[in-house]
C-alpha positions as semicolon CSV with decimal commas, in nm:
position;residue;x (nm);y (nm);z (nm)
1;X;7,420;2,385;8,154
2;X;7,752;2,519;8,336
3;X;7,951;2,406;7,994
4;X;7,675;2,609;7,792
5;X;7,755;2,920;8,004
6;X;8,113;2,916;7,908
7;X;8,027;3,123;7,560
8;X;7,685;3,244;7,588
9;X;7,744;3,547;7,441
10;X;7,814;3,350;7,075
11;X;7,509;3,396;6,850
12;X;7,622;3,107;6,663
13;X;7,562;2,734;6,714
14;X;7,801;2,518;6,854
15;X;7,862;2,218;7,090
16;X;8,077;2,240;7,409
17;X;8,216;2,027;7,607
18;X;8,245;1,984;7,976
19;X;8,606;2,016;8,105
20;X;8,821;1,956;8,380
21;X;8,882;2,333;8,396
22;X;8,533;2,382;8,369
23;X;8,475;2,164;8,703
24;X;8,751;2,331;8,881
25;X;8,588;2,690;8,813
26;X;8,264;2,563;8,935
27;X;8,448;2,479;9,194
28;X;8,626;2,732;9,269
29;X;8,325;2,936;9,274
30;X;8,099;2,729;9,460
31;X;8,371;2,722;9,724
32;X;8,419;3,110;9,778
33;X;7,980;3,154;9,759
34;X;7,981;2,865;10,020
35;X;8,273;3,019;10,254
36;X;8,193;3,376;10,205
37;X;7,996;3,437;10,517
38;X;8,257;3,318;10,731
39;X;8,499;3,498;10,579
40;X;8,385;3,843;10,668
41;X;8,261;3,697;11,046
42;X;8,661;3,600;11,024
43;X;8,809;3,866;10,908
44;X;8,994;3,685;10,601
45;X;8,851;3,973;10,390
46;X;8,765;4,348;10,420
47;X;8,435;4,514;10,263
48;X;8,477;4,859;10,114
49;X;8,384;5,091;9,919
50;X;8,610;5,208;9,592
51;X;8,515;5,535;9,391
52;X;8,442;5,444;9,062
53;X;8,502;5,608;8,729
54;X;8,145;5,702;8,481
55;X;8,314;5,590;8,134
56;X;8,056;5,750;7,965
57;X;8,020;6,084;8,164
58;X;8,396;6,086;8,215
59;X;8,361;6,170;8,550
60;X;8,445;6,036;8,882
61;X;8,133;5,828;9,036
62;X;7,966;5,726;9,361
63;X;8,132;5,453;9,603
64;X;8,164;5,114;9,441
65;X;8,142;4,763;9,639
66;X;8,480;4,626;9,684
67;X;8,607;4,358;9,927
68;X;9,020;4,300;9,973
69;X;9,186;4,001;10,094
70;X;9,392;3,994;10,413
């Protein structure tokens, strides 16, 4: 399943295989879900908010979630 997610958006069939690289992304991943919580209680990172920009309505939008790294 996490190999399969790795090009889900082709329409076309394939095979793929499960990589090293693949594992460290999950891992990677899993690692910053699992440690999040602390993080902010720590103060390793900083929630925001970031104005955003309407592509479509070339405008400037609302406030957009962002978190920084200390």
């Amino acid at each position: 399943m996490v190999a399969c997610n790795n090009n889900r958006k082709d329409v076309k069939a394939h095979i793929t295989y499960f990589t090293s690289q693949n594992r460290q992304s999950l891992e990677l991943e899993n690692y910053i879900l699992s440690n999040f919580d602390q993080a902010l209680r720590e103060d390793w990172i900083e929630p925001a908010n970031c104005p955003h920009f309407e592509r479509a309505e070339r405008e400037l939008g609302g406030p957009g979630p962002l978190a920084q790294a200390r």
